[in-house]
DRENBA-287868 format. One record per residue: x, y negated, z negated of N, C-alpha, C in turn; residue in one letter. Coordinates in steps of 0.05 Angstrom, whole numbers, plus 5000, padded with zeros to 4 digits. Example, Ala and Ser with C-alpha at 12.3 -4.5 7.8 and 13.67 -1.06 7.14 Angstrom:
526451144844524650904844526450664844A/525750454858527350214857525849994843S/
This chain:
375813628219376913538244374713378258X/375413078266374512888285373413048306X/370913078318371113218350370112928367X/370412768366370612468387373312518385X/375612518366377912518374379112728396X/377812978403379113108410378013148439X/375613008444373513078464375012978491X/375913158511376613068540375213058556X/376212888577373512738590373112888612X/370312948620368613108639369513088659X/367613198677368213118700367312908715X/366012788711365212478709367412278707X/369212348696370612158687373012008711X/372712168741374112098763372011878765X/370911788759369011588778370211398762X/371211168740372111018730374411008747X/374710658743376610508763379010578753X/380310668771383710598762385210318752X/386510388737387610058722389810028725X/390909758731393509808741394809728715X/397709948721399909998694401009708689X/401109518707402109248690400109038666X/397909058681395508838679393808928662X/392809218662391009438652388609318670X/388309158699385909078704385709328718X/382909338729381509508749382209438768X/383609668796383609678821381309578830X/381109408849379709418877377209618881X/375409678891374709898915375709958940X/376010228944378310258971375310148989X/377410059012376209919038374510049050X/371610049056370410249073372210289098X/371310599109373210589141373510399160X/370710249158370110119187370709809186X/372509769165372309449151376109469163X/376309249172379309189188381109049167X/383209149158386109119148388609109166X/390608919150393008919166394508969154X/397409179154399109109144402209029162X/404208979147406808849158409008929140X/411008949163414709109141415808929165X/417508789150419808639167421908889149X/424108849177425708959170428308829184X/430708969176433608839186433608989207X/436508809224437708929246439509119237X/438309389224439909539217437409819239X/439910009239439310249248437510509230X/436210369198435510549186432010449188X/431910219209428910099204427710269217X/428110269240426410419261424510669237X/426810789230426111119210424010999197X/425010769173423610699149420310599165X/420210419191417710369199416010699207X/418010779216415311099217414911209192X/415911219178414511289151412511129138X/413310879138410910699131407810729141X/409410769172406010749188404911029185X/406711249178404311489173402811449153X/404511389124403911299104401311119104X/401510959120398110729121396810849137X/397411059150394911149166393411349155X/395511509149394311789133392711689094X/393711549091391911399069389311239082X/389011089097387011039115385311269127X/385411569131383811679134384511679169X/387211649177386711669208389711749212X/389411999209391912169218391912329234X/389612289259388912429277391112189308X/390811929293392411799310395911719295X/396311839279399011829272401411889288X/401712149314402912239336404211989349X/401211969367402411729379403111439372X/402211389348402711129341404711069328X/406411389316409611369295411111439332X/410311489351412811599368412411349389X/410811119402410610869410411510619387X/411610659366412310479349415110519342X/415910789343419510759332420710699362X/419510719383421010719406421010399414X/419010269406419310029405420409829379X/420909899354422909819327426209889344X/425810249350428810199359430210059380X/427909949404429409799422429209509406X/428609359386428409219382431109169362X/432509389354434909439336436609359349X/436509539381438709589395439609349409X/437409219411438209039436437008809431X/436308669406437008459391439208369371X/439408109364441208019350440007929315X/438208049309435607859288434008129277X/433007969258430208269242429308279260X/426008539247424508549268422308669250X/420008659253418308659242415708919248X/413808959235412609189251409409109243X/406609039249405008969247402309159258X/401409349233398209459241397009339232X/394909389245391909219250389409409258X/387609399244385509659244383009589250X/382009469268379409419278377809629299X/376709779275374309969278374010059300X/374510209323375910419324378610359340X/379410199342382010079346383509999328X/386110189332388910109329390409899338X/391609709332393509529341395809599328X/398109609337401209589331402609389348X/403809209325406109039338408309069337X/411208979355413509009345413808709348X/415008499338416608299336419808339338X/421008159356423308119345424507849351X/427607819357428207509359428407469386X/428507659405429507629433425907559447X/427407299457424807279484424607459509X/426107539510426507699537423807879540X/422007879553419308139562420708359578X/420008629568420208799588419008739618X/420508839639419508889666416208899660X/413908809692412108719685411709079700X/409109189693408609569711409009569730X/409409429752409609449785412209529792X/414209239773416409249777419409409759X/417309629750420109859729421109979746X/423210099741424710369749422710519748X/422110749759420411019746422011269752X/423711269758426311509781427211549747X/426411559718429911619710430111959703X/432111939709433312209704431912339682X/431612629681430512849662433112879632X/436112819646438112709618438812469612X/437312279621438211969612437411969584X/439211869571438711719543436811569539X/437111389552434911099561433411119574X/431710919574429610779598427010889599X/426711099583424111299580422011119563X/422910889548420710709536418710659544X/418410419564416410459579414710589595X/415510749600413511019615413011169590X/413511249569412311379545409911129539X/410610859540408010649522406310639555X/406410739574405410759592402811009587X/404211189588401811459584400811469563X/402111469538400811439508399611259502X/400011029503398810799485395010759511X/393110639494391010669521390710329526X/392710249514392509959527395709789511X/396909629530398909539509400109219523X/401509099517402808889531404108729513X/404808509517407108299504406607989509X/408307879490408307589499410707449478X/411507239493414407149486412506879462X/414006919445414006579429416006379426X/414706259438417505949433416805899406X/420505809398420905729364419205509357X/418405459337417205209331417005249298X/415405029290414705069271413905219252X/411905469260411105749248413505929248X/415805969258417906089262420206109279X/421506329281424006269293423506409327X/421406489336420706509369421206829375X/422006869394422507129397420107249417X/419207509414417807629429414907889411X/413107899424411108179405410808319431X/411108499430410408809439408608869431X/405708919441403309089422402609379444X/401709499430400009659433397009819412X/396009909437394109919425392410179425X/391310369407390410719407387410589394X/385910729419383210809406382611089389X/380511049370380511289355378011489369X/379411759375377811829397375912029395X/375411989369372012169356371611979334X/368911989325367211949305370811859277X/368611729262370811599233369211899217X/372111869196370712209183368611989157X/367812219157366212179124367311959112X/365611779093366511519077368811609056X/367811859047369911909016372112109032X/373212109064374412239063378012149060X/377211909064380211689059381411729036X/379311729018379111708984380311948972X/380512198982381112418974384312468977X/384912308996387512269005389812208977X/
């Protein structure tokens, strides 16, 4: 009996690159923490986006190693996908952005319309209203946020972004702790 044939590989053998199943090339190196990525999900004017964008964004965060800000950034981000369902006519899109120790989240959609500017909201609503709790939730949660309309042009079809924005509010963990994820 061969024993190279039968020999399994140590424990060493986690450190070799992963290969991807189409290409057989070698992955990448995952991104250090402190190095800024973006990602983006357009989605339809359907009622199942809102859902599908909070899964996404736990999904990139908690693989990113920052699921200490997942809370508020899946419960300000569906509240802004779903008004963007409800009360547009067009997709809508959802956009993180990770610059060291800032979070960015965008919502896009087709409507120019800006929410009321903070002076001038409602703040009275009722403890059973359905509605209107949006902005006063991206009010206390988010630690910075705002908007701006785009006229159509050439880069696309116009509409409006909603951002907000979460600082990360201790220390980045350990380098390999993303990686373990």
């Amino acid at each position: 009996m061969n024993t190279e044939q039968n020999h399994h590989p140590g424990p060493t053998s986690y450190l070799l690159p992963a290969l991807d199943p189409l290409s057989g090339a070698p992955h990448p190196p995952p991104l250090p923490f402190t190095a800024p990525w973006c990602y983006e999900l357009h989605f339809p004017r359907d009622p199942r986006g809102p859902g599908i964008a909070r899964v996404t964004l736990r999904a990139v965060l908690d693989a990113h190693g920052l699921a200490q800000l997942v809370d508020r950034a899946e419960l300000l981000a569906s509240e802004l996908a779903t008004n963007s369902v409800r009360h547009t006519q067009g997709p809508a899109s959802v956009r993180l952005q990770w610059l060291c120790p800032v979070l960015r989240v965008s919502v896009w959609d087709m409507s120019p319309d800006l929410p009321p500017a903070p002076g001038s909201r409602r703040t009275d609503v009722a403890a059973h209203a359905e509605d209107g709790r949006g902005l006063l939730i991206l009010d206390t949660v988010a630690d910075r946020w705002g908007g701006c309309a785009i006229g159509e042009g050439k880069f696309g079809p116009g509409g409006k972004t909603i951002w907000f924005e979460l600082n990360l509010p201790a220390a980045p963990p350990p380098v390999g702790s993303a990686l373990a994820a």
